[in-house]
N, C-alpha and C positions, 0 to 999 in steps of 0.2 A: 495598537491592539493586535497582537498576532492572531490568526485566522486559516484556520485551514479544513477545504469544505471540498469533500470527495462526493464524485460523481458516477455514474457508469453503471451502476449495480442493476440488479433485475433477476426474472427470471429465464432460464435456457437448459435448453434439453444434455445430457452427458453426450459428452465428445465436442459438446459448440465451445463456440469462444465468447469472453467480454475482455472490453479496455475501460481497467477504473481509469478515474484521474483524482489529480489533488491539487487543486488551486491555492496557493497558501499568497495571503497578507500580512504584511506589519514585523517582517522579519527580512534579514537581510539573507539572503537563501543560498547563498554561497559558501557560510559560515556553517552552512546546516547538513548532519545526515542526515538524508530519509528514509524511511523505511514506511513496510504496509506491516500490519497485523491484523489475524483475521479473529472472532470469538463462536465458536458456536454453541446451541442452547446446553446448559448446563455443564461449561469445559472451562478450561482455563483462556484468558488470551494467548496467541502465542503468535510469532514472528514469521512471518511469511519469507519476506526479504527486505535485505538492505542495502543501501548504495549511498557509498559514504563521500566526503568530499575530494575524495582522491579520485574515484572512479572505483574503488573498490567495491564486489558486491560480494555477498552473504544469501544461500536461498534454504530454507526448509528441505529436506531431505523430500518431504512428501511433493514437492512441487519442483524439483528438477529436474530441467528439460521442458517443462510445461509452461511456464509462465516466465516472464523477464521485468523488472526493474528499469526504470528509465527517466532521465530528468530531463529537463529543460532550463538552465538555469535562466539565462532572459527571461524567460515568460513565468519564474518559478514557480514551476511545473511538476509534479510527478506523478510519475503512471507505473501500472501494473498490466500487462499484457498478460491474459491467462486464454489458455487453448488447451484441449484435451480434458474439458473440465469432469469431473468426476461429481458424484452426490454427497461425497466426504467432502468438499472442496465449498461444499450449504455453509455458510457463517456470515456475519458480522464482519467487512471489512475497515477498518480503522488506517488512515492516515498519521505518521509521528514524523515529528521534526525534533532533532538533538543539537544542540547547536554544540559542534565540538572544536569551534574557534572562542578563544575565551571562555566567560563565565559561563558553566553547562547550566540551560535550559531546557525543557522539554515540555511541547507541547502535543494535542491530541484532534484529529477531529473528529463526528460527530457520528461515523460509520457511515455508510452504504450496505444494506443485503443484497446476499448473491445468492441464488436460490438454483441447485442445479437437480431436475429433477424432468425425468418424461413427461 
């Protein structure tokens, strides 16, 4: 049963930092890209970043230079380092896994809120 259950969220003032992370099970995580996607109240979801099996990453225009992407593949791991947070930066962070070795799969986890606000 694949699993993946993010952590790290909260509330914090603009300009602070958080580190999500995303524990995933039940998947072979080397086969997998990951990425974060964030939602916030009444918007679309949309793609924060990605980091794919190659090492390749992908970031949001609105978060570059701000935040970084980073796996662990032993420990299948991944994290989102964010700094310089801003009150636009408030949503729903979502955890994905694509598995782009073989048959594509994609799974979700469950979100974390980031709440950035004085």
């Amino acid at each position: 049963q694949v699993q993946l259950v993010e952590s790290g969220g909260g509330l914090v003032q603009p300009g602070g930092s958080l580190r999500l992370s995303c524990a995933t099970s039940g998947i072979n995580f080397s086969f997998y890209d990951m990425s974060w996607y964030r939602q916030a109240p009444g918007e679309q979801r949309e793609l924060v970043a990605r980091l794919g099996r190659s090492g390749i990453t992908n970031y949001a225009d609105s978060v570059k230079g701000r935040f970084t992407i980073s796996r662990d593949n032993p420990k299948s791991m991944v994290y989102l380092q964010m700094s310089s947070l801003k009150p636009e930066d408030t949503a729903v962070y979502y955890c994905n896994a694509v598995r782009s070795l073989g048959a594509r799969t994609e799974s979700w986890g469950q979100g974390t809120q980031v709440t950035v606000s004085p």
